[in-house]
C-alpha positions, 0 to 999 in steps of 0.5 A, spaced: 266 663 789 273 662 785 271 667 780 276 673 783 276 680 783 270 682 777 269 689 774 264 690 769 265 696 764 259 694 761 255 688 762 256 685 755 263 686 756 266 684 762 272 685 764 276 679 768 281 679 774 283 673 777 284 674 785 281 671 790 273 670 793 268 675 790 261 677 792 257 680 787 256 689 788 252 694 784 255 691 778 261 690 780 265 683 784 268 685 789 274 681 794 270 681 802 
């Protein structure tokens, strides 16, 4: 994905930084 570096605090409220490929962990995006 294009999306980049994700990391939700709270589901209802992401917190977004863009950055590169991420895959989806645990709640979190994180860069491969």
């Amino acid at each position: 994905a294009n999306i980049q570096s994700f990391s939700f605090k709270n589901f209802n409220s992401p917190s977004f930084i863009l950055q590169g490929d991420a895959t989806v962990s645990s709640g979190k995006l994180q860069l491969p």
